[in-house]
mmCIF file as Biopython writes it, N, C-alpha, C and O atoms, coordinates in Angstrom:
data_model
#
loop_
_atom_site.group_PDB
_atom_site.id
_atom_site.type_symbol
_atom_site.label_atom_id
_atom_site.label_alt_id
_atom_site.label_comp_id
_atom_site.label_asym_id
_atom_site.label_entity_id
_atom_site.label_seq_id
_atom_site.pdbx_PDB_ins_code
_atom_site.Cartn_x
_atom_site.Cartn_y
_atom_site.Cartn_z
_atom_site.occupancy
_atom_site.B_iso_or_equiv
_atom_site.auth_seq_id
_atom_site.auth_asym_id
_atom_site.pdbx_PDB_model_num
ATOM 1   N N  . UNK A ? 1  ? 0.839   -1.175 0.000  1.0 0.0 1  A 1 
ATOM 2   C CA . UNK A ? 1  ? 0.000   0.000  0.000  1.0 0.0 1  A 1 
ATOM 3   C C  . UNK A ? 1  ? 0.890   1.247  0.000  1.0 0.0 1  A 1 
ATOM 4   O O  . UNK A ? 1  ? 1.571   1.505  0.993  1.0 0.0 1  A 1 
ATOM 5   N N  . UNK A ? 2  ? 0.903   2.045  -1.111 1.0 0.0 2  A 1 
ATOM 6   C CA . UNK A ? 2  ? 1.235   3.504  -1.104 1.0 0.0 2  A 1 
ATOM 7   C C  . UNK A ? 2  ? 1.128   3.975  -0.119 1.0 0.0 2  A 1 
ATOM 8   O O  . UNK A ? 2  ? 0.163   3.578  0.534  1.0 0.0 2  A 1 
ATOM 9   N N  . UNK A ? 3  ? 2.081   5.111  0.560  1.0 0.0 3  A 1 
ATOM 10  C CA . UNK A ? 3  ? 1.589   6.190  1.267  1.0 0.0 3  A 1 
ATOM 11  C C  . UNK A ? 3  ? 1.107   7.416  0.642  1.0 0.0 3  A 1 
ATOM 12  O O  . UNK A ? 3  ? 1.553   7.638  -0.484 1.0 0.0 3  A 1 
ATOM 13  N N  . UNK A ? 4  ? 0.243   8.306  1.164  1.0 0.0 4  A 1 
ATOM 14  C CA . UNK A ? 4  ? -0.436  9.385  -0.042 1.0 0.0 4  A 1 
ATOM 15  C C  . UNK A ? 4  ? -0.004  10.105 0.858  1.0 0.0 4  A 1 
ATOM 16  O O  . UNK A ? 4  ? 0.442   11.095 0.277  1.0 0.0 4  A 1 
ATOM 17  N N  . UNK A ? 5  ? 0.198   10.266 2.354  1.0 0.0 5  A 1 
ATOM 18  C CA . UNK A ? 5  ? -0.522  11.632 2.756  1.0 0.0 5  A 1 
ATOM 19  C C  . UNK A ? 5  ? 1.123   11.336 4.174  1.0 0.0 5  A 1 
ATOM 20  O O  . UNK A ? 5  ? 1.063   10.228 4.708  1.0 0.0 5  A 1 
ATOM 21  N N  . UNK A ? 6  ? 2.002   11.984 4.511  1.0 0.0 6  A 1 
ATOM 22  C CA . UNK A ? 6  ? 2.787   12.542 5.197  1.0 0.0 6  A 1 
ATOM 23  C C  . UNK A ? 6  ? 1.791   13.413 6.389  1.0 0.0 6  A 1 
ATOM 24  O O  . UNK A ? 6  ? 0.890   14.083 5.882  1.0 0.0 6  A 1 
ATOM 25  N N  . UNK A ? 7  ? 1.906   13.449 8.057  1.0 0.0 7  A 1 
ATOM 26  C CA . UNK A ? 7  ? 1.402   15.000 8.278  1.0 0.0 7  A 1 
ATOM 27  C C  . UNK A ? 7  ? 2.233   14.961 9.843  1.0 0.0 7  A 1 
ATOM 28  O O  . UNK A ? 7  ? 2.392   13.987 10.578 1.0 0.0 7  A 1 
ATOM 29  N N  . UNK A ? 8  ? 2.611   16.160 10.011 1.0 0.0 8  A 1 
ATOM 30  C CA . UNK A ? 8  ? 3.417   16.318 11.100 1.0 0.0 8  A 1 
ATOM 31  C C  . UNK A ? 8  ? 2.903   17.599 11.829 1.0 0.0 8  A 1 
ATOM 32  O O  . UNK A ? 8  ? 1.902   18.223 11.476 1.0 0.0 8  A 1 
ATOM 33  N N  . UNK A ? 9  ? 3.806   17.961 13.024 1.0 0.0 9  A 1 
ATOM 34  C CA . UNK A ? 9  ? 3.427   19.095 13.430 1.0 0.0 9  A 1 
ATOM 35  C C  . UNK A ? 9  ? 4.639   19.813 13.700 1.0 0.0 9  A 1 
ATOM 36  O O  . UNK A ? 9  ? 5.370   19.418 14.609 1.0 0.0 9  A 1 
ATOM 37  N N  . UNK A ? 10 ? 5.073   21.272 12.712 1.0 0.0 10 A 1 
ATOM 38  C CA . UNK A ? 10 ? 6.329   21.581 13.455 1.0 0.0 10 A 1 
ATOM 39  C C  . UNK A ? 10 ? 5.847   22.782 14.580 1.0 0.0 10 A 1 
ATOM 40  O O  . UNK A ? 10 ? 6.859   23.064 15.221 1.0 0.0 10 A 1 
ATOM 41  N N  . UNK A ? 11 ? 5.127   23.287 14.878 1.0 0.0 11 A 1 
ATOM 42  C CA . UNK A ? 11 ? 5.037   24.384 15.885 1.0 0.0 11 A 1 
ATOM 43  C C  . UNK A ? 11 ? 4.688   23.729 17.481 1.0 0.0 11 A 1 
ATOM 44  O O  . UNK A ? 11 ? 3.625   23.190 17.789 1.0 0.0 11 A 1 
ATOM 45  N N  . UNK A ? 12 ? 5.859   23.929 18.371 1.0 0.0 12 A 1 
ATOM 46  C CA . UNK A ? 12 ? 5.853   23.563 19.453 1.0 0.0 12 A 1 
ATOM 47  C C  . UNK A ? 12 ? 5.524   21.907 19.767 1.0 0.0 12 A 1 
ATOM 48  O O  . UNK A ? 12 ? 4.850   21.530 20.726 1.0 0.0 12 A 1 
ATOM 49  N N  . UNK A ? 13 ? 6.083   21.100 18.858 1.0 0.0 13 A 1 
ATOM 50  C CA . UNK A ? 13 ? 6.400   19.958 18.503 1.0 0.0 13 A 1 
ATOM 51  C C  . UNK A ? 13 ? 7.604   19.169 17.866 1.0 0.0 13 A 1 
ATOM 52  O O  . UNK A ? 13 ? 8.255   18.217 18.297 1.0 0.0 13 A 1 
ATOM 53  N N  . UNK A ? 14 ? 7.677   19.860 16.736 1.0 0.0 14 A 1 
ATOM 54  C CA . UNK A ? 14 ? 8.764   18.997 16.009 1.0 0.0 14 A 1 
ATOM 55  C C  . UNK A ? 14 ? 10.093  20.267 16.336 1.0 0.0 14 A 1 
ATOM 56  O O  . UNK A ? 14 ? 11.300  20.089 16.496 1.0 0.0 14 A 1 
ATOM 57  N N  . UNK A ? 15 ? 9.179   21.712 16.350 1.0 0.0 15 A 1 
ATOM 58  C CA . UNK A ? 15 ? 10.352  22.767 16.511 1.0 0.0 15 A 1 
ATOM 59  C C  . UNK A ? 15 ? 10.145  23.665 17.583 1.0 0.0 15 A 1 
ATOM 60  O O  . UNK A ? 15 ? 8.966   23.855 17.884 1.0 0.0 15 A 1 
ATOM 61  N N  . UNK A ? 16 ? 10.887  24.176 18.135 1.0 0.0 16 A 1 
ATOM 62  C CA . UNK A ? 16 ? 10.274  25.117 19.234 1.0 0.0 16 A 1 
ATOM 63  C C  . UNK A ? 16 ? 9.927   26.411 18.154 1.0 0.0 16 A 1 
ATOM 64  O O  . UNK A ? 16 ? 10.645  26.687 17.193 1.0 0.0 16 A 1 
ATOM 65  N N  . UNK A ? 17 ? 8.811   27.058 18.482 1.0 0.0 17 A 1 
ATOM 66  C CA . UNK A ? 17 ? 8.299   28.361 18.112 1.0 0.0 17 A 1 
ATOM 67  C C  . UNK A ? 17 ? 7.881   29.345 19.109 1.0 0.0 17 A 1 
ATOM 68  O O  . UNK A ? 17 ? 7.068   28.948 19.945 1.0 0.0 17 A 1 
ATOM 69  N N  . UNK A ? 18 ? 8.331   30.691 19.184 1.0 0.0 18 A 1 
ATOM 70  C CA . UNK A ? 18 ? 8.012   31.797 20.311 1.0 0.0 18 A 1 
ATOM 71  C C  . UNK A ? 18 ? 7.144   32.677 19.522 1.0 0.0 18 A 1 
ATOM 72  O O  . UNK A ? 18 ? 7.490   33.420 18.603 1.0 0.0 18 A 1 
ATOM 73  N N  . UNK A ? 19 ? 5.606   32.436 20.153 1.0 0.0 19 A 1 
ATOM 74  C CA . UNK A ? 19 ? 4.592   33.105 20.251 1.0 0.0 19 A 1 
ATOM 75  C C  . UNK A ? 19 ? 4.659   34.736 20.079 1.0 0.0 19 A 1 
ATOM 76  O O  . UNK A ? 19 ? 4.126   35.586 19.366 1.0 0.0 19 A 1 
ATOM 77  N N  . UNK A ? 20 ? 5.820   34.670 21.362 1.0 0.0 20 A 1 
ATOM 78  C CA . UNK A ? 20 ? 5.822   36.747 21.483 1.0 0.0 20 A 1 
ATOM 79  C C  . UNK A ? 20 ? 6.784   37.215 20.701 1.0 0.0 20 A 1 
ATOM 80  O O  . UNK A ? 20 ? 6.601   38.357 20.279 1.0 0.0 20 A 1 
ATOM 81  N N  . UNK A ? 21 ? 8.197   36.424 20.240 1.0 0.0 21 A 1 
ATOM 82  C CA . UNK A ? 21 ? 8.986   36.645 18.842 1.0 0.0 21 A 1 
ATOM 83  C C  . UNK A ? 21 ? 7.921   37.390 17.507 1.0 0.0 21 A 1 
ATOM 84  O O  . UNK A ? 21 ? 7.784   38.563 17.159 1.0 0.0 21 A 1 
ATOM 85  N N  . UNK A ? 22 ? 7.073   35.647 16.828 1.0 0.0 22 A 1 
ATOM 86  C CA . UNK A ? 22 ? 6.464   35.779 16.360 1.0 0.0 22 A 1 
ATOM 87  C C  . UNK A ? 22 ? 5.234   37.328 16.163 1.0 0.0 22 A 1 
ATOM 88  O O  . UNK A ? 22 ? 5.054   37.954 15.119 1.0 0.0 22 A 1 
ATOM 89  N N  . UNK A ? 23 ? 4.802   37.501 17.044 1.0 0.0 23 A 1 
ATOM 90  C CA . UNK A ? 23 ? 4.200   39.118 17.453 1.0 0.0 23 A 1 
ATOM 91  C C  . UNK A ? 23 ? 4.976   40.066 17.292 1.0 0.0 23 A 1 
ATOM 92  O O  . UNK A ? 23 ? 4.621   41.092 16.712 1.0 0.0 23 A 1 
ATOM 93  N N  . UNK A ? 24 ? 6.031   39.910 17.720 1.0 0.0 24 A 1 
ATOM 94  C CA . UNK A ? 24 ? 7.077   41.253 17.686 1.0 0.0 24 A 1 
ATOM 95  C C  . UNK A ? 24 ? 7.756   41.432 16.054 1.0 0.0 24 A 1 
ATOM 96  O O  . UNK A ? 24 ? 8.235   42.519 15.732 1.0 0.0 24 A 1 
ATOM 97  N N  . UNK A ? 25 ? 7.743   40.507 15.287 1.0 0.0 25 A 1 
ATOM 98  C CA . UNK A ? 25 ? 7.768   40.196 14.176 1.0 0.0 25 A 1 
ATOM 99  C C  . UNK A ? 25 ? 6.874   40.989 13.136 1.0 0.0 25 A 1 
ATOM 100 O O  . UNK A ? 25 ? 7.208   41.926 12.410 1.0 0.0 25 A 1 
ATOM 101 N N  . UNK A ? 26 ? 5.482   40.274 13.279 1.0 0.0 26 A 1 
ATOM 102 C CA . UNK A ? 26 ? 4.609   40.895 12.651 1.0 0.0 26 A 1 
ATOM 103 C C  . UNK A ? 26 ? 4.095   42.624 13.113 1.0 0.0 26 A 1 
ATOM 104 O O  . UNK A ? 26 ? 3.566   43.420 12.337 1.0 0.0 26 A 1 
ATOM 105 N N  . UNK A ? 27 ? 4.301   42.780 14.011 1.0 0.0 27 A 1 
ATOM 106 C CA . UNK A ? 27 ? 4.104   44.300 14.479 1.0 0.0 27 A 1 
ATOM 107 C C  . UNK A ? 27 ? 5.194   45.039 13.774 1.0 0.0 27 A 1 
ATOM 108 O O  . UNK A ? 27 ? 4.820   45.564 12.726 1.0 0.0 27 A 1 
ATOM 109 N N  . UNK A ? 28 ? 6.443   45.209 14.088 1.0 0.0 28 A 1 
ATOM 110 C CA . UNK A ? 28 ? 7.353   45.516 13.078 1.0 0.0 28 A 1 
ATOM 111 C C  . UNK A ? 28 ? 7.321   45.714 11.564 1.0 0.0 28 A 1 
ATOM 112 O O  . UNK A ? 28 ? 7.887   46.708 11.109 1.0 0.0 28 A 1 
ATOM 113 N N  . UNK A ? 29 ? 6.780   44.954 10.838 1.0 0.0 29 A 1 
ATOM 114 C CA . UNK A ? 29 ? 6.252   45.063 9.034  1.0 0.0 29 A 1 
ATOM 115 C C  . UNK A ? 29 ? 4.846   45.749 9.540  1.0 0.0 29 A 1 
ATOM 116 O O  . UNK A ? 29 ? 4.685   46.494 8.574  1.0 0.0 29 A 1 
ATOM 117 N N  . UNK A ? 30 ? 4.022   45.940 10.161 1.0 0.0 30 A 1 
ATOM 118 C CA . UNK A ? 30 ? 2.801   46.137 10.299 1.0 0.0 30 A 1 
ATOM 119 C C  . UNK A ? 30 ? 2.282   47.722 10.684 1.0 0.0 30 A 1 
ATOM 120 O O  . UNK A ? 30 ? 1.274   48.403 10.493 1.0 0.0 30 A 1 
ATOM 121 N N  . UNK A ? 31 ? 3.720   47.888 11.402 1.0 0.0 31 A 1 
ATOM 122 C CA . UNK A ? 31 ? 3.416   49.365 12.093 1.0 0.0 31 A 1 
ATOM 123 C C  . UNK A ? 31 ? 2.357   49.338 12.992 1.0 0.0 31 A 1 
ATOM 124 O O  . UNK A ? 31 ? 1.401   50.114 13.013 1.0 0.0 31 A 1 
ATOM 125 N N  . UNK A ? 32 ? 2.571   48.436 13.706 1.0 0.0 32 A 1 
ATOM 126 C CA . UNK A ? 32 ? 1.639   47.975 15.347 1.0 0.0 32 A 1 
ATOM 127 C C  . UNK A ? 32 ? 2.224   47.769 16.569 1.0 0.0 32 A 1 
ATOM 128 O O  . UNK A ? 32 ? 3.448   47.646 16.533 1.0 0.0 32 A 1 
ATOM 129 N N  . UNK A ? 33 ? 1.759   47.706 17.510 1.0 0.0 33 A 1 
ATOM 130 C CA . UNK A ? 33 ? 2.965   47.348 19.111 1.0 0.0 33 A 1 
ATOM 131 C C  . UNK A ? 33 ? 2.554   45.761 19.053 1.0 0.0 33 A 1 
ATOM 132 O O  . UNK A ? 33 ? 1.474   45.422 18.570 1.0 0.0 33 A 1 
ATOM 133 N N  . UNK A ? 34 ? 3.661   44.643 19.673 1.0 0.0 34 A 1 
ATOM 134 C CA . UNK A ? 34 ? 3.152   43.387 19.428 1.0 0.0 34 A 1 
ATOM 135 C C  . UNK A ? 34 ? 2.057   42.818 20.397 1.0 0.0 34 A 1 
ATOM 136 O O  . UNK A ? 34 ? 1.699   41.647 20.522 1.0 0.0 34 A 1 
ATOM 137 N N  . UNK A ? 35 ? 1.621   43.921 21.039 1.0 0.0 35 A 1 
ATOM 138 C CA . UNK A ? 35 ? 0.823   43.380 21.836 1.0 0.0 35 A 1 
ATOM 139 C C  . UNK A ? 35 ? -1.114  43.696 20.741 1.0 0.0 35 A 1 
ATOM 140 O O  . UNK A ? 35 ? -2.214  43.164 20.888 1.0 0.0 35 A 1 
ATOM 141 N N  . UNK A ? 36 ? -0.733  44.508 20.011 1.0 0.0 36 A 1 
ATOM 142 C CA . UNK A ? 36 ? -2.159  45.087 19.340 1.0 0.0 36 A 1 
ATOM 143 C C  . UNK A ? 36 ? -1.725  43.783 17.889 1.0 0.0 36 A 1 
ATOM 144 O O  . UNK A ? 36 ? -2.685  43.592 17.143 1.0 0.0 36 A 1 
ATOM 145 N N  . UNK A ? 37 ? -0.419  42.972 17.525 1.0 0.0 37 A 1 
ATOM 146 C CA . UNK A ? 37 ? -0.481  41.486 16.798 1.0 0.0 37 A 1 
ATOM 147 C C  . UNK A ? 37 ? -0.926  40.096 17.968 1.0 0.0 37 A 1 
ATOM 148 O O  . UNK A ? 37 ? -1.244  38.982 17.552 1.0 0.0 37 A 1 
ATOM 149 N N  . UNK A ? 38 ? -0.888  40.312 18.848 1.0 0.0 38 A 1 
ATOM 150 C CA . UNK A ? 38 ? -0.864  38.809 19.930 1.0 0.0 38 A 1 
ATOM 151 C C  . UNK A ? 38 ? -2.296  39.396 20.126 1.0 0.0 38 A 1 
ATOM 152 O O  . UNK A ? 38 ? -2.876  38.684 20.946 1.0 0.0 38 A 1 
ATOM 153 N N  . UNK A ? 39 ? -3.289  40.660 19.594 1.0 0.0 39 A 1 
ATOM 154 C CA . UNK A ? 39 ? -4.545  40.802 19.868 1.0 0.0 39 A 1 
ATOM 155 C C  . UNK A ? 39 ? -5.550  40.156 19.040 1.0 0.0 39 A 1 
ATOM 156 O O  . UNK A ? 39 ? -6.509  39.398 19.186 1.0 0.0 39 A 1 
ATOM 157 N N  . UNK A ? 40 ? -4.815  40.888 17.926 1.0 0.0 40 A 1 
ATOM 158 C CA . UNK A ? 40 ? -5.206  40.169 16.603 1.0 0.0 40 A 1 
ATOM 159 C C  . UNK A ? 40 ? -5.064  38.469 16.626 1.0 0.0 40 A 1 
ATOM 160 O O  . UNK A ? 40 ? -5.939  37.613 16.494 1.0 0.0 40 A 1 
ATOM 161 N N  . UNK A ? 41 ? -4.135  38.387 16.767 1.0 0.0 41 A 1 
ATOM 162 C CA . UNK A ? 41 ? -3.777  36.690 16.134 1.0 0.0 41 A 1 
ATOM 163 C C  . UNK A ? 41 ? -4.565  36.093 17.420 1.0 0.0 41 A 1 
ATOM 164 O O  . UNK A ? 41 ? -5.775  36.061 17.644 1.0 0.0 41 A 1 
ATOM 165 N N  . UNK A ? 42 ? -3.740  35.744 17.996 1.0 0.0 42 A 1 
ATOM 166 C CA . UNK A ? 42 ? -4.377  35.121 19.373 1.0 0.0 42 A 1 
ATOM 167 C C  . UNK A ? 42 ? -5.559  35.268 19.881 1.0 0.0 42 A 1 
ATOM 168 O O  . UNK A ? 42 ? -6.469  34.508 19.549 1.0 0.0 42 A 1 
ATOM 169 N N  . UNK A ? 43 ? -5.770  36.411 20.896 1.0 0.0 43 A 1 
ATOM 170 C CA . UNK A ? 43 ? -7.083  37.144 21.061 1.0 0.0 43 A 1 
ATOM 171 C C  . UNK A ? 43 ? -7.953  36.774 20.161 1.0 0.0 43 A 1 
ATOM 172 O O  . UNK A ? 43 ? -8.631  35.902 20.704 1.0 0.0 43 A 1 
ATOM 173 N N  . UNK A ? 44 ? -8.231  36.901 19.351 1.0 0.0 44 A 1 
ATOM 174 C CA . UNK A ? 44 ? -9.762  36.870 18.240 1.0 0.0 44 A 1 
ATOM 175 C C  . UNK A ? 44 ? -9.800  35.483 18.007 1.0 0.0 44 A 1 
ATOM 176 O O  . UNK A ? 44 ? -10.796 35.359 17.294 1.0 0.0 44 A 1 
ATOM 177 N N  . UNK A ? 45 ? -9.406  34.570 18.147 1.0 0.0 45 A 1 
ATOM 178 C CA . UNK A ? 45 ? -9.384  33.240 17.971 1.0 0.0 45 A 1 
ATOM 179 C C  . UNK A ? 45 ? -8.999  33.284 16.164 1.0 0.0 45 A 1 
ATOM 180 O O  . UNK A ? 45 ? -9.780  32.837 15.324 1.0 0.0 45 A 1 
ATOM 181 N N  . UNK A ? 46 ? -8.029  33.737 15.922 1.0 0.0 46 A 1 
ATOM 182 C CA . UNK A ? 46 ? -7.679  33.956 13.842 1.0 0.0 46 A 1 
ATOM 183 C C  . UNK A ? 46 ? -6.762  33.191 14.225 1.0 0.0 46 A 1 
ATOM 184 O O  . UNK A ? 46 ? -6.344  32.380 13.398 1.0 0.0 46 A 1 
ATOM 185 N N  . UNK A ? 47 ? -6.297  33.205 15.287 1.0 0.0 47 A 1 
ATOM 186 C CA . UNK A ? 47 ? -4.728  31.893 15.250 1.0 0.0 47 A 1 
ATOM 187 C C  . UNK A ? 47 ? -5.528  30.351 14.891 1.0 0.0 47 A 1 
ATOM 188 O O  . UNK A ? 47 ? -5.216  29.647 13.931 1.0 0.0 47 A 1 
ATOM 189 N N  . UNK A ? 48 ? -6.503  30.056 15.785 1.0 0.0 48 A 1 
ATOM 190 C CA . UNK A ? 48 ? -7.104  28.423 16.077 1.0 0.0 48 A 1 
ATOM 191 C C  . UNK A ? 48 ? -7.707  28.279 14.347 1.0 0.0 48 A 1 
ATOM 192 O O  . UNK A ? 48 ? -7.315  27.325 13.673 1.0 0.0 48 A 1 
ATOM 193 N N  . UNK A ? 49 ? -8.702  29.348 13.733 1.0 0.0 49 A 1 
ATOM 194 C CA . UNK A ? 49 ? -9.248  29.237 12.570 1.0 0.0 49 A 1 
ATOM 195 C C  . UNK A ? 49 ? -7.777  28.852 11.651 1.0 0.0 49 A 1 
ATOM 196 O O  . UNK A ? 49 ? -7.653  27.964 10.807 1.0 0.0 49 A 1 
ATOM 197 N N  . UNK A ? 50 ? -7.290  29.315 11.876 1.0 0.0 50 A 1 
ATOM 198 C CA . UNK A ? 50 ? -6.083  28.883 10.506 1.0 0.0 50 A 1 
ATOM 199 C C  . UNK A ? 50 ? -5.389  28.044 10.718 1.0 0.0 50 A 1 
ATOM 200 O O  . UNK A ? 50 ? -4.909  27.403 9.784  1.0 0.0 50 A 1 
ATOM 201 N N  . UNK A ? 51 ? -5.083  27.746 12.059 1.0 0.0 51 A 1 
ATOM 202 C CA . UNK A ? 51 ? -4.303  26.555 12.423 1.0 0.0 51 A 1 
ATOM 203 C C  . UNK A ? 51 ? -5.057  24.902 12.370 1.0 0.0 51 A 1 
ATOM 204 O O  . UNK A ? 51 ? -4.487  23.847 12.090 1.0 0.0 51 A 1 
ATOM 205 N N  . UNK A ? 52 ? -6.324  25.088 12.693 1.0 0.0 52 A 1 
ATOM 206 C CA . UNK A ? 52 ? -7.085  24.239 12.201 1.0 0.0 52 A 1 
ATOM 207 C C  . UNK A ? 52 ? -7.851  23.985 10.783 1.0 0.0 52 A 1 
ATOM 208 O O  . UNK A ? 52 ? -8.813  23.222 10.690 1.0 0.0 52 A 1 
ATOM 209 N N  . UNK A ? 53 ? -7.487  24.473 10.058 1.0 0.0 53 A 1 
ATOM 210 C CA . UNK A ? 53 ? -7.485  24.789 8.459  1.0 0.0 53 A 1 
ATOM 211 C C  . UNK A ? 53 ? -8.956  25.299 8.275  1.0 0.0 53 A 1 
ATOM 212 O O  . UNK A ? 53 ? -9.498  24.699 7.347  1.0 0.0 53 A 1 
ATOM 213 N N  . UNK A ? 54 ? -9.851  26.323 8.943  1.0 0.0 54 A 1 
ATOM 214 C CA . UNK A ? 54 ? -10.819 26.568 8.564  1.0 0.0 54 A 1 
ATOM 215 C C  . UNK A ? 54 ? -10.444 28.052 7.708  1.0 0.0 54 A 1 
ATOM 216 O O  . UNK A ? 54 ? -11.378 28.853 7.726  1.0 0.0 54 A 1 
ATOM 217 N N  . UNK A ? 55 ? -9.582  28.369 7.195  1.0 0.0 55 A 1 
ATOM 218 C CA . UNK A ? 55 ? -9.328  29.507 6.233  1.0 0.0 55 A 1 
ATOM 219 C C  . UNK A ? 55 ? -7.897  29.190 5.907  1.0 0.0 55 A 1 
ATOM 220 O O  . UNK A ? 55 ? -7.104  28.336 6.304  1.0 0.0 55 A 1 
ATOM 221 N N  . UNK A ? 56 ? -7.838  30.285 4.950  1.0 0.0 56 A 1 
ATOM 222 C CA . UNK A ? 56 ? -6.514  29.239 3.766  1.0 0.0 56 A 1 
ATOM 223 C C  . UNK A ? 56 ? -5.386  30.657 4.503  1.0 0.0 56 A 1 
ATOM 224 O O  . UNK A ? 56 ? -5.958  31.534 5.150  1.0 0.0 56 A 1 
ATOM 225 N N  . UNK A ? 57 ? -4.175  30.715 4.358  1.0 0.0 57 A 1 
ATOM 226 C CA . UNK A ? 57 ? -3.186  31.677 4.451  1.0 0.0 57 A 1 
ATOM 227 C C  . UNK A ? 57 ? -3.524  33.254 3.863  1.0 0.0 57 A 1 
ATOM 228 O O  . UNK A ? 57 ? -3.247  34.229 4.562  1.0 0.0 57 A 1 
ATOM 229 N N  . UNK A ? 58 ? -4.079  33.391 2.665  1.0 0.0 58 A 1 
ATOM 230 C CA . UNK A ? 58 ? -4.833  34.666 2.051  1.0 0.0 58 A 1 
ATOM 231 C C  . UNK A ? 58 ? -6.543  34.502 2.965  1.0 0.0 58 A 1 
ATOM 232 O O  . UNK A ? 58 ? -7.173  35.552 2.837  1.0 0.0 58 A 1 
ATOM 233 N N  . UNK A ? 59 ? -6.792  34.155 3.234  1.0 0.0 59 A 1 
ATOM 234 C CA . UNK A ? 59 ? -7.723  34.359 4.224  1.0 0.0 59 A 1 
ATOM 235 C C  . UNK A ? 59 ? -7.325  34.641 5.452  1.0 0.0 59 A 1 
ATOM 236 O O  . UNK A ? 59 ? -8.122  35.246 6.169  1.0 0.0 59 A 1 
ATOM 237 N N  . UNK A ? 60 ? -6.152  34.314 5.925  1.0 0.0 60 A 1 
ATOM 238 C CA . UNK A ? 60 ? -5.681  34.859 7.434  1.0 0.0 60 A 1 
ATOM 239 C C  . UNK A ? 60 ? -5.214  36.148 7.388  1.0 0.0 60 A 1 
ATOM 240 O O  . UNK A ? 60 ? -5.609  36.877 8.298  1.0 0.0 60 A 1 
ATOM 241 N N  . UNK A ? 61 ? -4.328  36.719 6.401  1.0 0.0 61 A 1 
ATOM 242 C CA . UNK A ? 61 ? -3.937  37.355 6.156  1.0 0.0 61 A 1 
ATOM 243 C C  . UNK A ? 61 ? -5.075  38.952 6.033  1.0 0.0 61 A 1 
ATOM 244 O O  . UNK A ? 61 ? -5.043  40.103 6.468  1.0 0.0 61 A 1 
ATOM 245 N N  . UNK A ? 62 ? -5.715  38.359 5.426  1.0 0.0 62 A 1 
ATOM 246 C CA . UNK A ? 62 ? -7.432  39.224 4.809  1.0 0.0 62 A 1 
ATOM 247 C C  . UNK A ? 62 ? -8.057  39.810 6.010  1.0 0.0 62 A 1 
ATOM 248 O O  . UNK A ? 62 ? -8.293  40.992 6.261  1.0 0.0 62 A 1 
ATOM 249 N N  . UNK A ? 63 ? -8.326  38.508 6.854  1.0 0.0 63 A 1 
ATOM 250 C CA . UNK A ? 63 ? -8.945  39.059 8.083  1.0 0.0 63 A 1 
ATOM 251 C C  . UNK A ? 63 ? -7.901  39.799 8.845  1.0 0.0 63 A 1 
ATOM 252 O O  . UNK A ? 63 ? -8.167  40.947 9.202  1.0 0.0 63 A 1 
ATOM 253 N N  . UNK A ? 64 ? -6.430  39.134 9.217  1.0 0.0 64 A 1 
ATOM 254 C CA . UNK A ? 64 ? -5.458  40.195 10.002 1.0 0.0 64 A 1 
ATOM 255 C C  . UNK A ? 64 ? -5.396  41.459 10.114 1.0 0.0 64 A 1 
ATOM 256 O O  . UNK A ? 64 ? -5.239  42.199 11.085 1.0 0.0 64 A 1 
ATOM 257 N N  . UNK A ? 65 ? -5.667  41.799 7.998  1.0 0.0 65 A 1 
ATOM 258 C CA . UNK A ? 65 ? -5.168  43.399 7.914  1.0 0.0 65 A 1 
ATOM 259 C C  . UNK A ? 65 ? -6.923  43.998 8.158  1.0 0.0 65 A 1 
ATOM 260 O O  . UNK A ? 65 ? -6.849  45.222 8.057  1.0 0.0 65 A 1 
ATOM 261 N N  . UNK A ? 66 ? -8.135  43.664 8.380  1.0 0.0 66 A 1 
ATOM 262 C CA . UNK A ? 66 ? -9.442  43.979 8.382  1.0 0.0 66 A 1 
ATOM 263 C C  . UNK A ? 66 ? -9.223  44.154 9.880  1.0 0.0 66 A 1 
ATOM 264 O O  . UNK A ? 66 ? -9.882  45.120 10.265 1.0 0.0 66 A 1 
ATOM 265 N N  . UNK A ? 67 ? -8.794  43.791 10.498 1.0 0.0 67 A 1 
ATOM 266 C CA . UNK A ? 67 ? -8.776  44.377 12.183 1.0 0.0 67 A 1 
ATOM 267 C C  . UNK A ? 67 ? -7.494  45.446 12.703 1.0 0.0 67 A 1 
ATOM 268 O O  . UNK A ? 67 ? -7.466  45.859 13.862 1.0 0.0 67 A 1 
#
């Protein structure tokens, strides 16, 4: 039997990832403090929707810059 489908997890699993990095990151390109990105992302629940694939990357993105 073929394998079709690979699926892993690298965020805070396979790799370590920092949450408030990440924020301080996007605030920086954004012209925001990272606490008004950890509002957005986190806060509004837009992190869980995309991380659980209920919107595609241009949909996260869409809603990010709409708040």
């Amino acid at each position: 039997m073929a394998t079709n489908y690979i699926y892993f997890d690298l965020g805070k699993v396979i790799l370590e990832f920092d949450h408030v990095r990440g924020c301080q990151q996007v605030a920086a390109v954004m012209g925001i403090t990272s606490k008004q990105a950890d509002e957005v992302m986190f806060g509004s629940g837009l992190e869980v929707e995309f991380e659980t694939g209920l919107m595609s990357p241009s949909e996260f993105a869409e809603r990010f810059f709409e708040t």
